[in-house]
N, C-alpha and C positions, 0 to 999 in steps of 0.2 A: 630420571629419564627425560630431558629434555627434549630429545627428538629421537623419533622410531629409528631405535639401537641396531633391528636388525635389516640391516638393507637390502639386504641379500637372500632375504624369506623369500624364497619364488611360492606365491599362493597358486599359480597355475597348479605343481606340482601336489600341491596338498588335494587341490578339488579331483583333480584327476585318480585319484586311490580313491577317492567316494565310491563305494560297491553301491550297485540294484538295489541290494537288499538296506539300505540307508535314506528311499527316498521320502520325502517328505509326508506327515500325514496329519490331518483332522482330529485336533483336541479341540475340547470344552471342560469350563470351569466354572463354578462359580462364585461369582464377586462377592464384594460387600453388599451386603441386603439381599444377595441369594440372586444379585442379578449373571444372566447366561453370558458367559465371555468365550470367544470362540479364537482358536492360534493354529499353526502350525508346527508342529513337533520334528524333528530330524536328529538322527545320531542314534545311539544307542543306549536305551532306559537307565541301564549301570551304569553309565559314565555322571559325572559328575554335571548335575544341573546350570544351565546358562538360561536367563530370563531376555529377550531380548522387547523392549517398551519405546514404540515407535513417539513420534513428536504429534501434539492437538492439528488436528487435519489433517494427519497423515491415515494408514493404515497397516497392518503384520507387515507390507510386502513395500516398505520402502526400506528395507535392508540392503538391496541386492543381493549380493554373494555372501555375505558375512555367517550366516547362520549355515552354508553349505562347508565353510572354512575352518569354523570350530568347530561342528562336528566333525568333521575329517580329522580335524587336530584331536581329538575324543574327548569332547563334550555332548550334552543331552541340548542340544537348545527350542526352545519351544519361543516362537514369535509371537506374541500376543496381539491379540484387537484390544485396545480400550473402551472402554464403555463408549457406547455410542459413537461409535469406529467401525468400520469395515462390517464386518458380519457377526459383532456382539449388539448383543440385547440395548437398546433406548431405556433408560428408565425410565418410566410410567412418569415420576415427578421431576424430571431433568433435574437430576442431582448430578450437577456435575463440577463438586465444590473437590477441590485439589485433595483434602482427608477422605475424599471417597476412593477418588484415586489411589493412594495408599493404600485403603482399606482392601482395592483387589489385588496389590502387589501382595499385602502379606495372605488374603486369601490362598492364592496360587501358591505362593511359597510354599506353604502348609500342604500342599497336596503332591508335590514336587518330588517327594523321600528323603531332602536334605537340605539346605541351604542353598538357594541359589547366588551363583553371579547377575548381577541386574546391572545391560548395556540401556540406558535409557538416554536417549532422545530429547532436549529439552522438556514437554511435560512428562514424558517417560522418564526421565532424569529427576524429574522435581517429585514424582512421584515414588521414584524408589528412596530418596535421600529422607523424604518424610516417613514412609518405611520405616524406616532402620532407626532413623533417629528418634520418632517417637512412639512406635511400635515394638523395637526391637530389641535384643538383637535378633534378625529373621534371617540376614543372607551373610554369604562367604566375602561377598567384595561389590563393588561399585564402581561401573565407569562412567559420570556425565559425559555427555557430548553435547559440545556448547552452551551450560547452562549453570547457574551458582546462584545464590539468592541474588546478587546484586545483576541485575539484565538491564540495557541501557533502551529506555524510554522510546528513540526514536526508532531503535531497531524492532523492538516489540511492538512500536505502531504500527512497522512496515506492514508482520504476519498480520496483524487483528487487518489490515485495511486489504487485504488481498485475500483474505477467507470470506471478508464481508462483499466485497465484489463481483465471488461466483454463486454467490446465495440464488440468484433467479436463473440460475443453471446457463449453459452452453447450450450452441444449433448441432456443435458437431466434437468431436475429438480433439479435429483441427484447431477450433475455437479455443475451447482450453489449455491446446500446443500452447497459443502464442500467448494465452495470459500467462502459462508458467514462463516461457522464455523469455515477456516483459519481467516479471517479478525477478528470476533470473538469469539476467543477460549474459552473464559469465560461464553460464554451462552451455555445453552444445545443443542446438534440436532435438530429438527425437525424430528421425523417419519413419517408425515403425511403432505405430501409436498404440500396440497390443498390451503394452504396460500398462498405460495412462488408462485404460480400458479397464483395469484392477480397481482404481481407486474412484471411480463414478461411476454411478446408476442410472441406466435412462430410464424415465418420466411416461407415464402415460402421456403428456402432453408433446413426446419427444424430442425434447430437452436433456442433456445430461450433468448432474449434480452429484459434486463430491459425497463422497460415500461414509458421510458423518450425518449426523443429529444437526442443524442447524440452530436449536439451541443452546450448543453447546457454546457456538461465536457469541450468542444475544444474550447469556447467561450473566446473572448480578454480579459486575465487577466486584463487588464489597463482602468478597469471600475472605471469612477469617483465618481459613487456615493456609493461602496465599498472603497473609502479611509477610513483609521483609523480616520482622523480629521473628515471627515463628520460624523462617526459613534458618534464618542465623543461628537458634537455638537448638533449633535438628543437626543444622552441620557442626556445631559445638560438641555433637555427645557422638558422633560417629568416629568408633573404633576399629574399625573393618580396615582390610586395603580398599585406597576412595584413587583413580585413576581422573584427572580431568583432559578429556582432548576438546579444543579449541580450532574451530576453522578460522586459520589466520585470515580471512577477509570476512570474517564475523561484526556484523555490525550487531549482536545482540548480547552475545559475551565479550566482554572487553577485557585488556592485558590488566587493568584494575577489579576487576570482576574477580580474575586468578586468582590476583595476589590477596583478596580479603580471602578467598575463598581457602586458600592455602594458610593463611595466618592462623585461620579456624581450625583448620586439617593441617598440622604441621608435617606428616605422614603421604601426605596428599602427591601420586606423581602427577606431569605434566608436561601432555603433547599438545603444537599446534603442527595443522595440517596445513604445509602452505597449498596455495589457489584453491583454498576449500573455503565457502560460506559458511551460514549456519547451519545449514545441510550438508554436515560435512560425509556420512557416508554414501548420499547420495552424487555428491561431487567428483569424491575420489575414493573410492570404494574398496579399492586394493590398500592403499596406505593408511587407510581407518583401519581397517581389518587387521593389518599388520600390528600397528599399534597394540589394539586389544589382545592379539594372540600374543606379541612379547610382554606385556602387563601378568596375562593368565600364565605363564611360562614359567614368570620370576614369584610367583609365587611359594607360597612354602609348600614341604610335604604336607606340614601336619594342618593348614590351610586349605590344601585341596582334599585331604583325610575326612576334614571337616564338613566336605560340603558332596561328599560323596554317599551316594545313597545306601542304609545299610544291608546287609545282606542276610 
């Protein structure tokens, strides 16, 4: 699958059969060490499990529409917060070493009723592949989005220097508008800053701050279980369907990134999304989606048999 086969998937038409009775609701879980992770659920319980694992500084709700698409398409998908994300639990000891990360994908898994699908995110992405690879096997299949053990240095300095920048919080909304529209120029504004509003907290000192752990940016680079060899050694033993989609203006996955990554995964498909960054489904959100939904399609019966909850 070199490029989204089906072009002609109108998702308008899928969202639009979304019944009332499918809207979105309040789960919690708990992680590794019993910490409180909190998501969003949608779809219905029977259908077959979808994990969706947002990227470090992100929150559940940088999806957009994706998690409204596959359940219409009938999946269970539940969005999650990462630890010290959005409205889960802070560890007491800021453990926020990439094996803990793991440790809450395959938690949740286990509570799931089956195997999930895990759409992860760059660290949502490094955190299911560790998953599987050296937990599992825990889930039905794998999609990275923009991310492979091998991530190109300057593009990874971008993220670390633009998380570190909103540390002493914003005056206003507006504020943090234009730091994201500097970090990405190639997406449009936002006028209607009710979004942006999701993922910061304002301050008693009223200030507003991304709506993460600030230790998780300051946290000891010299985590072992983010070595390149561990990454490599996880994606060596993944047997699953593994999906990689790449935002062709990705400066953090590179077309060499792919291709070790696929030597590893010879099994391995692969979309890029052009005029998409590393934020690929926040850039273009309908042909991410698309992607994923023909990936889960071409799957097998006895692949989605597998990952369907028992009865």
């Amino acid at each position: 699958m070199a490029a989204v086969k089906r072009v002609s998937f109108v998702l308008s038409t899928i969202v639009s059969s979304y019944t009332a009775g499918m809207q979105s609701r309040a789960v919690a879980f708990r992680g590794h060490g019993g910490l409180a992770l909190v998501g969003d659920a949608v779809g219905r319980a029977g259908d077959p499990p979808a994990l969706l694992l947002h990227g470090g500084g992100q929150t559940r709700h940088a999806w957009g529409n994706t998690a409204r698409v596959l359940a219409a398409a009938g999946w269970y998908v539940v969005s999650l917060d990462h630890r010290g994300h959005g409205d889960s639990e802070w560890p007491p000891d800021g453990d926020y070493l990439l094996s803990s990360f793991a440790g809450d994908v395959a938690a949740v898994a286990a509570k799931l009723g089956a195997p999930p699908v895990v759409v992860g995110a760059s660290l949502g992405g490094l955190a299911g592949l560790m998953a599987e690879g050296e937990l599992g096997p825990i889930l039905a299949a794998l999609v990275l989005v923009d991310v492979a053990p091998r991530m190109e240095a300057d593009g990874v300095a971008r993220i670390v220097s633009f998380m570190e920048s909103g540390l002493d919080g914003f005056d206003s909304l507006e504020a943090a508008a234009d730091a994201i529209a500097s970090y990405l120029p190639h997406r449009r504004r936002p006028t209607d800053l009710g979004g942006l509003a999701k993922n910061l907290r304002r301050h008693g000192d009223g200030k507003w701050r991304w709506h993460w752990d600030p230790r998780f940016v300051r946290r000891d680079r010299g985590d072992p279980s983010f070595s390149r060899d561990r990454l490599l050694a996880a994606s060596a033993r993944l047997r699953l369907p593994v999906l990689i989609v790449r935002g062709k203006m990705s400066d953090v996955l590179s077309e060499e990134g792919v291709r070790e990554m696929r030597a590893l995964v010879p099994h391995a498909l692969y979309v890029d999304v052009a005029g998409a960054s590393h934020m690929v489904a926040g850039d273009d959100n309908d042909a991410f989606s698309s992607a994923v939904i023909d990936f889960l399609a071409d799957l097998s019966s006895d692949q989605i048999a597998r990952s369907r909850p028992a009865q």
